[in-house]
LUMSERO-117698 format. One record per atom (N, C-alpha, C): x, y, z. Coordinates in steps of 0.1 Angstrom, whole numbers, padded with zeros to 4 digits, always signed. Layout:
N
XYZ;...
//
This chain:
288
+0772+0653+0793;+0766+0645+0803;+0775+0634+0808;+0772+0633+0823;+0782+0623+0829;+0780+0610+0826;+0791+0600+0820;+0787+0584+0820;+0787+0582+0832;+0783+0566+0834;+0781+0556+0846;+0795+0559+0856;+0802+0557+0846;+0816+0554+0852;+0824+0567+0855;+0819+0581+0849;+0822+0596+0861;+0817+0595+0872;+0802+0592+0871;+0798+0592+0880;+0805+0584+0894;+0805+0572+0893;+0811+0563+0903;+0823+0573+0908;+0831+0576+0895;+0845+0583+0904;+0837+0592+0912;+0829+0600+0906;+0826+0613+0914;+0820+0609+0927;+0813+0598+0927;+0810+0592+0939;+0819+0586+0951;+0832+0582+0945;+0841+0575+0950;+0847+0586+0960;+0848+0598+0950;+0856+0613+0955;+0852+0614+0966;+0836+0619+0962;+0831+0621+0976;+0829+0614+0986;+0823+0602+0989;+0832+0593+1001;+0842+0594+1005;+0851+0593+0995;+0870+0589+1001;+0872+0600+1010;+0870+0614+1004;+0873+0626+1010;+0869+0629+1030;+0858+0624+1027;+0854+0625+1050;+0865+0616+1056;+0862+0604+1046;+0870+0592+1053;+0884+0595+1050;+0893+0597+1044;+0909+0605+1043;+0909+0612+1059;+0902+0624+1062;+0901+0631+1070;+0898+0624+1084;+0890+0612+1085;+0886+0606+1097;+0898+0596+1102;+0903+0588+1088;+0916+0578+1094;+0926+0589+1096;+0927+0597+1092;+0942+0604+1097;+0936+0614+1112;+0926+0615+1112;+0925+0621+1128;+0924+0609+1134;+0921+0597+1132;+0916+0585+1142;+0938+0581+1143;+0945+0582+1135;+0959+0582+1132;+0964+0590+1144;+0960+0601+1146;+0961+0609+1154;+0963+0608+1168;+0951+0603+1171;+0942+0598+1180;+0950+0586+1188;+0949+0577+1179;+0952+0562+1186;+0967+0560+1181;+0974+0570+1173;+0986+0562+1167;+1000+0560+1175;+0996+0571+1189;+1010+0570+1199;+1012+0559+1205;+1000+0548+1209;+1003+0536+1210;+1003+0526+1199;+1016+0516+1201;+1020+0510+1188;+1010+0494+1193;+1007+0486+1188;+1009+0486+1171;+1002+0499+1166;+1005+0504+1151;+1000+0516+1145;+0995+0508+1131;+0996+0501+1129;+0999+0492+1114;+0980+0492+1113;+0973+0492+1117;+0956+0493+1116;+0955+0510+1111;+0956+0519+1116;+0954+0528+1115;+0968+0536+1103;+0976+0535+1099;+0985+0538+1089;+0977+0531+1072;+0976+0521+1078;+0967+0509+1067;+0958+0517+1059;+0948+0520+1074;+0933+0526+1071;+0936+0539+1061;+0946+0550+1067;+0947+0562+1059;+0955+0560+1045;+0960+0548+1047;+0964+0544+1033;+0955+0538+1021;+0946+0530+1027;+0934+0527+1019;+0924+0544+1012;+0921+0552+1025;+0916+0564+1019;+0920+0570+1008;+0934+0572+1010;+0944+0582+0996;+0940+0569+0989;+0941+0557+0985;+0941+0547+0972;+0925+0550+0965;+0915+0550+0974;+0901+0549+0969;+0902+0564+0961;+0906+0574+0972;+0905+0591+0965;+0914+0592+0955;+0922+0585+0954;+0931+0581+0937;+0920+0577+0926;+0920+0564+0931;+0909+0557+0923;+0898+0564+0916;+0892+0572+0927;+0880+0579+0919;+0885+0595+0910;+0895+0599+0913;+0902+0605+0902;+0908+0600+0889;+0912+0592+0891;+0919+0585+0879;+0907+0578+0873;+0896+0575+0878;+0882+0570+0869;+0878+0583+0859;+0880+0592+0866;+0871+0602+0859;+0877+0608+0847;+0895+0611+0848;+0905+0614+0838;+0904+0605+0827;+0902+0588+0831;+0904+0582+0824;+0890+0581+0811;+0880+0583+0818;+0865+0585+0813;+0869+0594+0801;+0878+0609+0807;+0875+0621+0798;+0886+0620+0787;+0901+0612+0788;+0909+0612+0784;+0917+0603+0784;+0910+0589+0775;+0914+0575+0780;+0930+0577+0775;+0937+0566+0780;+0956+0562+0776;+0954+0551+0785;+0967+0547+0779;+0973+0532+0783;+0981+0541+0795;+0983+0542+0801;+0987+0550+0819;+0980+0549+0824;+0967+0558+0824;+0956+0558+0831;+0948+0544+0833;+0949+0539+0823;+0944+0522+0824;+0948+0518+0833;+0960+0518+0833;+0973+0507+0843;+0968+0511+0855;+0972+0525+0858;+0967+0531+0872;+0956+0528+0877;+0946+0530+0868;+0928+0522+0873;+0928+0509+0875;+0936+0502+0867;+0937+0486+0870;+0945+0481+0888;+0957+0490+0890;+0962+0491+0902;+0958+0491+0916;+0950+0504+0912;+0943+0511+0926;+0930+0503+0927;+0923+0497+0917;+0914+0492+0915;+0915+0481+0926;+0924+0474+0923;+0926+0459+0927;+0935+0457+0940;+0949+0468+0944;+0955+0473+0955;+0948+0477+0966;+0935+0480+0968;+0926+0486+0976;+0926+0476+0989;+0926+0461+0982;+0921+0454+0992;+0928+0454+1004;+0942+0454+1000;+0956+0451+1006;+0953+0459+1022;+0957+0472+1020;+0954+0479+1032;+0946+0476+1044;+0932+0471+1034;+0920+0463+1046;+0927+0452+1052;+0934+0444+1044;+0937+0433+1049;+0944+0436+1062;+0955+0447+1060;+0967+0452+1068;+0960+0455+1080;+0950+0459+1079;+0943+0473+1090;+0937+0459+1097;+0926+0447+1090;+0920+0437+1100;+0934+0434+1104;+0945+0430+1108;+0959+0418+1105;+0956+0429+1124;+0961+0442+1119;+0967+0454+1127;+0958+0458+1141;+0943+0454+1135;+0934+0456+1152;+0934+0440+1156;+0936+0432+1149;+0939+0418+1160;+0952+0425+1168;+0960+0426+1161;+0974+0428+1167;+0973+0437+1185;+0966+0445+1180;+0956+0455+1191;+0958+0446+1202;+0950+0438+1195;+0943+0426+1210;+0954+0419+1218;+0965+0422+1213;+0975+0407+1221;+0988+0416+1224;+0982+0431+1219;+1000+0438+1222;+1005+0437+1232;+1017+0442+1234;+1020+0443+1254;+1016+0455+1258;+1011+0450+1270;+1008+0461+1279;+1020+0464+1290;+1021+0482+1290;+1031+0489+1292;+1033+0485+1307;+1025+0483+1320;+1021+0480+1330;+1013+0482+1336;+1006+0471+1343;+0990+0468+1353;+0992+0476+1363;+0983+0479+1370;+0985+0493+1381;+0988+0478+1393;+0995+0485+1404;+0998+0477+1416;+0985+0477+1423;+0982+0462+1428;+0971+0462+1436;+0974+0450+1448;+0985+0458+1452;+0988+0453+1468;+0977+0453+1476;+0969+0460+1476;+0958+0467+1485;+0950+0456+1483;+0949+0447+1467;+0937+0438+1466;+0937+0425+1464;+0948+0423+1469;+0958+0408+1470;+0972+0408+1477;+0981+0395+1474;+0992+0391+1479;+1003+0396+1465;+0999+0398+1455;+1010+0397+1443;+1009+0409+1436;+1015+0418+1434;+1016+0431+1425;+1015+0425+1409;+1005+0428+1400;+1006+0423+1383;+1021+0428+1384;+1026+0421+1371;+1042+0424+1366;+1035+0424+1349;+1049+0424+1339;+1047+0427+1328;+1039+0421+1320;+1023+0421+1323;+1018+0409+1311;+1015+0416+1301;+1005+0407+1294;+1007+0410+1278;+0991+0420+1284;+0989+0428+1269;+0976+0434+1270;+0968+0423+1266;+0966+0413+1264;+0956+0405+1265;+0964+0389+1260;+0973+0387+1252;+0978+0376+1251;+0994+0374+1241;+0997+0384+1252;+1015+0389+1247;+1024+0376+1248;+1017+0363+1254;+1025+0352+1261;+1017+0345+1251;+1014+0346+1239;+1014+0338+1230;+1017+0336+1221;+1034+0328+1218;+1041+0333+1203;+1033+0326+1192;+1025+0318+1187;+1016+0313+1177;+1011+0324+1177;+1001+0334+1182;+0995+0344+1175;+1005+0354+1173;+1015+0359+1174;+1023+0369+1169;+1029+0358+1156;+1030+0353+1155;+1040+0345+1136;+1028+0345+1131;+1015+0343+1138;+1003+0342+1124;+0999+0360+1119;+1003+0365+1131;+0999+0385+1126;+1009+0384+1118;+1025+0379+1120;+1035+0387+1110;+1032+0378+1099;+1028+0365+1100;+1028+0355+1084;+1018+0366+1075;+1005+0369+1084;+0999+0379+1072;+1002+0391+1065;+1005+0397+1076;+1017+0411+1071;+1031+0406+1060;+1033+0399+1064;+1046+0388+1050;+1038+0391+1039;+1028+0381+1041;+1023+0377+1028;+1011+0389+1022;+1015+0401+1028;+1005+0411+1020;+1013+0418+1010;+1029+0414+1012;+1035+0424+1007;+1041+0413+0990;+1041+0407+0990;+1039+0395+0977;+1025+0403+0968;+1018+0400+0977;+1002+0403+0976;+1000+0413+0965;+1005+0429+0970;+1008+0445+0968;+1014+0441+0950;+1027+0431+0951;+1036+0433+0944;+1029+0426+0932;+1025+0412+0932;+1018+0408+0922;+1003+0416+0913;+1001+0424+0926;+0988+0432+0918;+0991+0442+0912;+0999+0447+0912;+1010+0458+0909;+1014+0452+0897;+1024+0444+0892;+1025+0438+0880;+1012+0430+0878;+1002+0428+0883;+0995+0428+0868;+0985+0432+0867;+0982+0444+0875;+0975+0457+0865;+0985+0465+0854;+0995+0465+0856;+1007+0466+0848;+1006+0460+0832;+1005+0445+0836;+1007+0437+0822;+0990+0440+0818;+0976+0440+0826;+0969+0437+0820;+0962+0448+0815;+0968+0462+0816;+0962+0475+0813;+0971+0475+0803;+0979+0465+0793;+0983+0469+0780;+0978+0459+0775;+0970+0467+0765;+0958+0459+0759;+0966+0454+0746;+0973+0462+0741;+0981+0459+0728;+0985+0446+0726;+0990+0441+0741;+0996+0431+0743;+0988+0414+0748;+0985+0407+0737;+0974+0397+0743;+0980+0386+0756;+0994+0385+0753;+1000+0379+0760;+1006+0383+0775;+1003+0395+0771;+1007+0402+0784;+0997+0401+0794;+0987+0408+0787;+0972+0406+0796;+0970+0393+0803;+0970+0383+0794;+0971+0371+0802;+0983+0368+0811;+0995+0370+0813;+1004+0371+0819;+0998+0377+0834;+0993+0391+0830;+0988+0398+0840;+0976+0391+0851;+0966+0386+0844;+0956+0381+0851;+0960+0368+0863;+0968+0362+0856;+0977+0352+0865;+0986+0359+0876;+0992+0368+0876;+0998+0376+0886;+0986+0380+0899;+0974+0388+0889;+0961+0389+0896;+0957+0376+0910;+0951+0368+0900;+0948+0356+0905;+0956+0352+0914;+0969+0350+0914;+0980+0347+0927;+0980+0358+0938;+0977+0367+0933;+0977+0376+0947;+0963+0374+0957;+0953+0375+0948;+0941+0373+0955;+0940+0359+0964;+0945+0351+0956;+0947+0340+0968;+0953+0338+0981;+0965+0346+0976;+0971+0349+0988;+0965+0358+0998;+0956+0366+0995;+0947+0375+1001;+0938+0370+1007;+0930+0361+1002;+0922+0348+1010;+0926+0338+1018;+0936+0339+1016;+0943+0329+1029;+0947+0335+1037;+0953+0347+1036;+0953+0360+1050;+0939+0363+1053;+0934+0362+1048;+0917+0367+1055;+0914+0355+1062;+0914+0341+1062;+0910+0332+1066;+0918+0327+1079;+0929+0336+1082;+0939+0338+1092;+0932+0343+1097;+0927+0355+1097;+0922+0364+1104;+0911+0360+1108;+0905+0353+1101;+0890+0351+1108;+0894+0338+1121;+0902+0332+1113;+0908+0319+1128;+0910+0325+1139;+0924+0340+1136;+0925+0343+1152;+0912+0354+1157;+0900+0354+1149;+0891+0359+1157;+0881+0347+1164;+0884+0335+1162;+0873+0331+1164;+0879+0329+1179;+0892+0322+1178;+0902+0320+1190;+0899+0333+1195;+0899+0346+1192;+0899+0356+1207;+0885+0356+1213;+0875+0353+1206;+0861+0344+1205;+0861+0339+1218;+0869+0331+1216;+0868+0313+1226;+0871+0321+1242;+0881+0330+1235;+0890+0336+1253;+0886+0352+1251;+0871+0352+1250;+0870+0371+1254;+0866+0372+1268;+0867+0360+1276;+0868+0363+1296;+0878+0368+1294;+0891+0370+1289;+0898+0378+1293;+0910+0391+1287;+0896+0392+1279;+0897+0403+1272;+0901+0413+1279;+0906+0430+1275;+0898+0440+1284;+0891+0448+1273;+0886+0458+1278;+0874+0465+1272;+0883+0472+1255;+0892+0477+1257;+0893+0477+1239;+0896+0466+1234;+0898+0455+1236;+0896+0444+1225;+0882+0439+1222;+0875+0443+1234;+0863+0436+1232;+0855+0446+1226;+0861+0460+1222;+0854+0469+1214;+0857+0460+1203;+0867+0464+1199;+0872+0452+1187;+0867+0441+1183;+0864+0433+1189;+0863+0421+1184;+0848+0418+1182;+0840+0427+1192;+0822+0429+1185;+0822+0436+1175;+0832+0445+1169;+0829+0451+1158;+0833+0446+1144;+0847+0435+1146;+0852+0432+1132;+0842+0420+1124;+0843+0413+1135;+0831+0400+1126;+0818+0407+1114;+0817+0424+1121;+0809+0427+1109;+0817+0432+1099;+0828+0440+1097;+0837+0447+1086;+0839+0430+1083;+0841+0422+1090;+0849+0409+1080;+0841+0403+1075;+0826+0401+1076;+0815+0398+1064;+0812+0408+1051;+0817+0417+1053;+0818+0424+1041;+0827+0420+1034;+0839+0419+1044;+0854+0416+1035;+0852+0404+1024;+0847+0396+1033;+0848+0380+1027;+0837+0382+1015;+0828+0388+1018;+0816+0388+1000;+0828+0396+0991;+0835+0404+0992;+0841+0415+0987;+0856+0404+0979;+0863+0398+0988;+0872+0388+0982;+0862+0382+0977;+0856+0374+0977;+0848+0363+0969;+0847+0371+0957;+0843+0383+0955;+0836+0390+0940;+0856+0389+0937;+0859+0392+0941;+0874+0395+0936;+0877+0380+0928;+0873+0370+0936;+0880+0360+0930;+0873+0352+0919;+0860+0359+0921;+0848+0352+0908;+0854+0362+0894;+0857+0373+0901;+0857+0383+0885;+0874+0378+0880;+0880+0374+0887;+0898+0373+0882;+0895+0356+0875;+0891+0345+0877;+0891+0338+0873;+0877+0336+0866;+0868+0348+0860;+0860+0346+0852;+0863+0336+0838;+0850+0332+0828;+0858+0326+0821;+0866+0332+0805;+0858+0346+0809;+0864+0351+0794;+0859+0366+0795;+0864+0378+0790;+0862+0386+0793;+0851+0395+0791;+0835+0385+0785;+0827+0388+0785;+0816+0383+0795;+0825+0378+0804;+0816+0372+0811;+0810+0383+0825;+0797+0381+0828;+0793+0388+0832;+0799+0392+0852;+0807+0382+0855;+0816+0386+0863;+0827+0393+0868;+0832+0394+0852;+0845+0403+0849;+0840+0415+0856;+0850+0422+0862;+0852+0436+0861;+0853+0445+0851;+0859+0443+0840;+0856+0447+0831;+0847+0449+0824;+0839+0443+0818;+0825+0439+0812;+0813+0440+0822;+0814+0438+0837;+0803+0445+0844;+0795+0453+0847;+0779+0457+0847;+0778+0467+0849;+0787+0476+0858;+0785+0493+0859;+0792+0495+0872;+0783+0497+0881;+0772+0499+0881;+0760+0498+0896;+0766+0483+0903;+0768+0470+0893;+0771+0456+0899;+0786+0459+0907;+0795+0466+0900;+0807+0464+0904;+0809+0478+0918;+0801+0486+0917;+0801+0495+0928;+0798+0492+0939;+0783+0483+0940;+0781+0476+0950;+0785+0464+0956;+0793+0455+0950;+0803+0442+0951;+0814+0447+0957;+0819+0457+0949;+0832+0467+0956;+0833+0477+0963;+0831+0483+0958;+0834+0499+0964;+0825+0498+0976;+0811+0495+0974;+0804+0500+0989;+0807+0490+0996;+0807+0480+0997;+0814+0471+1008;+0823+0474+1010;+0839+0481+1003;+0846+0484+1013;+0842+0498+1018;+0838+0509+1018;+0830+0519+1026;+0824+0515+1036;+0819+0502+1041;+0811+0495+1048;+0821+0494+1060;+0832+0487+1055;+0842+0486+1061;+0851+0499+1067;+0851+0504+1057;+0857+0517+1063;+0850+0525+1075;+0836+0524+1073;+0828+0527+1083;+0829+0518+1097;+0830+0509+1097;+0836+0502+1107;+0843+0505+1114;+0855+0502+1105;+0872+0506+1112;+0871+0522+1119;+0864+0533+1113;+0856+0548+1118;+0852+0542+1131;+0843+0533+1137;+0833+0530+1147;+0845+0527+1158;+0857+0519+1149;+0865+0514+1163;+0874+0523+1163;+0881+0532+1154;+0890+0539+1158;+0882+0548+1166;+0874+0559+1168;+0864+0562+1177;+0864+0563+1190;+0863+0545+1192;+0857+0544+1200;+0866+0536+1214;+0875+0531+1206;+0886+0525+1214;+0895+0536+1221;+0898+0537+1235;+0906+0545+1244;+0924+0545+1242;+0925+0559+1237;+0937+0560+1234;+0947+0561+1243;+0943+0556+1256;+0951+0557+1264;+0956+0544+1269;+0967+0549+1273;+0976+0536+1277;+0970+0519+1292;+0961+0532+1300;+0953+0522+1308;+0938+0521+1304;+0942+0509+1292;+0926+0508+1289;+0924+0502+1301;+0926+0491+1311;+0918+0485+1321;+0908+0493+1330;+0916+0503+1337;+0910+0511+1348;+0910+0501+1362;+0912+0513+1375;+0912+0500+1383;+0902+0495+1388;+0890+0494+1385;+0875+0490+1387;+0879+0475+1383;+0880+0475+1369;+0882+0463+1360;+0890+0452+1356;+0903+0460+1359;+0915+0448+1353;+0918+0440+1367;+0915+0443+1379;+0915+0432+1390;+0905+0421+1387;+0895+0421+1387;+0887+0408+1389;+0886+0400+1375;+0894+0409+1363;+0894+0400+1350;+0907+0396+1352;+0918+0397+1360;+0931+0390+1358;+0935+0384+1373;+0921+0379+1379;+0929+0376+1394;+0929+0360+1393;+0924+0355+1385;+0927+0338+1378;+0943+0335+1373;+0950+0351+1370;+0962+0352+1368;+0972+0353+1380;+0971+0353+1392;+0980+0358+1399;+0988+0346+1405;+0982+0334+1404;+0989+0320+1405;+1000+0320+1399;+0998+0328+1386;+1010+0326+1379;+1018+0335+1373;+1017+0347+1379;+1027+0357+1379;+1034+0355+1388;+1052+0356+1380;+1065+0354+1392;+1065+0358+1405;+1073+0358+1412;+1075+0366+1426;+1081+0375+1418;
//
């Protein structure tokens, strides 16, 4: 008979498995225009969850100190990618656009090279790359210490490990709290959005209320106070920890599915119905 904790993998399996198949055709789809770092992210989170719930189930039938480590990794590595993929559809919003169609016919000034929605603004490009910087610290500290804290043998290690934990995760909440700033800012300026950011930007505020309950459980269970406490990950039910974790980010993944989708993979998202009367406040100040 299956424990709690086959089960979960088996459940994990089955989820991860559509979604694998959905980010790498949405990869597909949207990946000829760059930024690609949203959608690379996404298919990278799938393979980590479809690990995850394999490695639950092995480790269920045939525990080791490997399999621990690995479960402790993918476990806690998961988040990373989401972070990458929200960092990578802002990025979406402000890329350059390749060129505005000529609309001599509808004014005095032909558009010239602008941004797809705010390429002329170097503060939001160092805050997309500060987060992408700091995911890769992020990766590495979780990495050492699922490492130290999946050797149980070791008391000092473990604790070693949790401290590696805990520094990553913070780091991970201060990149999330980036992200939510430059959403509020694209918030402030969606007049002059065009239509795929503004797919975007109605759809993340929901994936990023999931995100933020989802860090929060991360950062209650890493600084629990002892490893019986009922916040640990360890010691938690797993109905508690499935629903804190795993389906919120499913939640999310379903999201990021809704915008990969839905957003036009083509190079003229404006169309020329559209991008005239949203950028004719601009033509004052496009060069000769």
């Amino acid at each position: 008979m299956l424990d709690s904790h086959s089960k979960v993998g088996i459940t994990q399996i089955a989820l991860s498995i559509p979604i694998v198949f959905l980010a790498a055709y949405i990869l597909y789809r949207n990946g000829a225009q760059k930024p690609r770092i949203a959608w690379l992210s996404f298919v990278l989170f799938s393979l980590i969850r479809l690990a995850g719930g394999i490695i639950e189930i092995q480790l269920e039938n045939k525990p080791s100190t490997r399999l621990t480590i690995a479960n402790h990794i993918l476990l806690s590595i998961g988040v990373v990618p989401l972070v990458l993929s929200f960092t990578g559809l802002i990025a979406i919003m402000q890329a350059p656009y390749p060129q505005l169609p000529n609309h001599e016919n509808h004014g005095s000034q032909p558009f010239r090279r602008l941004g797809r929605d705010f390429y002329y603004k170097p503060k939001l490009q160092i805050f997309i790359a500060l987060s992408r910087i700091a995911s890769v610290p992020a990766a590495v500290h979780l990495i050492v210490g699922g490492v130290l804290i999946g050797d149980y043998t070791n008391k000092n290690s473990a604790s070693l490990g949790k401290h590696f934990v805990q520094a990553a995760y913070i780091v991970l909440a201060i990149t999330t709290a980036i992200a939510i700033s430059l959403q509020v800012y694209l918030w402030w300026k969606k007049r002059r959005l065009t239509r795929n950011s503004i797919i975007i930007l109605k759809a993340l505020p929901i994936a990023m209320s999931f995100f933020i309950v989802r860090i929060a459980y991360a950062l209650v269970s890493v600084y629990a106070a002892g490893p019986g406490s009922k916040w640990n990950f360890e010691s938690v039910s797993t109905s508690r920890f499935a629903c804190m974790a795993l389906l919120l980010e499913y939640l999310i993944a379903g999201v990021f599915v809704y915008i990969g989708l839905r957003v036009s993979n083509s190079d003229n998202v404006y169309g020329e119905s559209d991008a005239l009367p949203r950028y004719e406040d601009l033509d004052a100040k496009t060069p000769q």
